[in-house]
N, C-alpha and C positions, 0 to 999 in steps of 0.2 A: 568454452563451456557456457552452456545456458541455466542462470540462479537464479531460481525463485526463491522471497523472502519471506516469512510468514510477519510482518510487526503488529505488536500488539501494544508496545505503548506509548503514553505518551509525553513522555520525557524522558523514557531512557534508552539508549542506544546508538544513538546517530554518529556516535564516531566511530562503534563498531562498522557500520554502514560504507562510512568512506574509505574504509580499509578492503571491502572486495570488491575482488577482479569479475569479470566476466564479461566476454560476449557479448551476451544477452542478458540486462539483468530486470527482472520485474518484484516490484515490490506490492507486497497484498495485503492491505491494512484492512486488520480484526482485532475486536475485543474494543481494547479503547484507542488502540492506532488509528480507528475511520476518523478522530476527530481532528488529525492531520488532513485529511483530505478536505475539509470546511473552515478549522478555527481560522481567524486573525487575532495577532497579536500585535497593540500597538498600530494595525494598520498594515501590519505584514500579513504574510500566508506563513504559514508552516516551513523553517529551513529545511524540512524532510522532500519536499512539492519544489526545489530550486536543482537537486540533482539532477544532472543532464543524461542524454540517453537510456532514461531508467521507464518502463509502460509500468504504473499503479495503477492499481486496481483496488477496490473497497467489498467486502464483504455485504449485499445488501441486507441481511437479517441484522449484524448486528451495527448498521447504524441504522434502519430504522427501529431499534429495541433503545437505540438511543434517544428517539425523537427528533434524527434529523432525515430530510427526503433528499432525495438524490438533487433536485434541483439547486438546492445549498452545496451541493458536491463542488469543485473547484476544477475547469473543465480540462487537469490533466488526467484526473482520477475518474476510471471509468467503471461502473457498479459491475459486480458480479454475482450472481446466487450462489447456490452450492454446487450445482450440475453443471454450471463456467465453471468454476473455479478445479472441478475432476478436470474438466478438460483441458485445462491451463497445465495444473500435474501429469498428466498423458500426455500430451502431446507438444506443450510450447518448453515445458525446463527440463532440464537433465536432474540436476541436484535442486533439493530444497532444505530450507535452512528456517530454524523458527527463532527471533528473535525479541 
């Protein structure tokens, strides 16, 4: 199965996270999840940006409404608009899941 994730935030969920399966899994950080794709903490990156064989993806409206630009992005996390992001839902996952 190929699962697409919707995350949105940013500190809750990530054990839900290591509990599915799939495939194919891609993760699409929106709302205040893009700040996984930038923050350090401590010196680290985000434990969400350490999961293996997962393609993230970032919403670009809403981190730039945050004030940050994609070149702060962390180079797993690749920007999307909203017209990627249709095409991510058509054509690359089966299931999607908002978390």
């Amino acid at each position: 199965m190929r699962l697409g994730v919707f995350y949105s935030h940013l500190r809750l969920g990530l054990n839900i996270l290591d509990r599915l399966r799939a495939d194919k899994l891609g993760i699409i950080l929106v709302g205040n999840g893009v700040y996984h794709g930038c923050i350090k903490e401590n010196g680290k990156k985000s434990p969400l940006l350490e999961k293996e064989n997962v393609n993230f993806y970032a919403l670009i409206e809403d981190f730039e409404t945050r004030g940050i630009t994609a070149d702060k992005l962390d180079s797993k996390v690749k920007p999307v608009s909203y017209s990627d992001l249709v095409d991510l839902i058509f054509n690359d996952y089966e299931k999607i899941v908002w978390i």
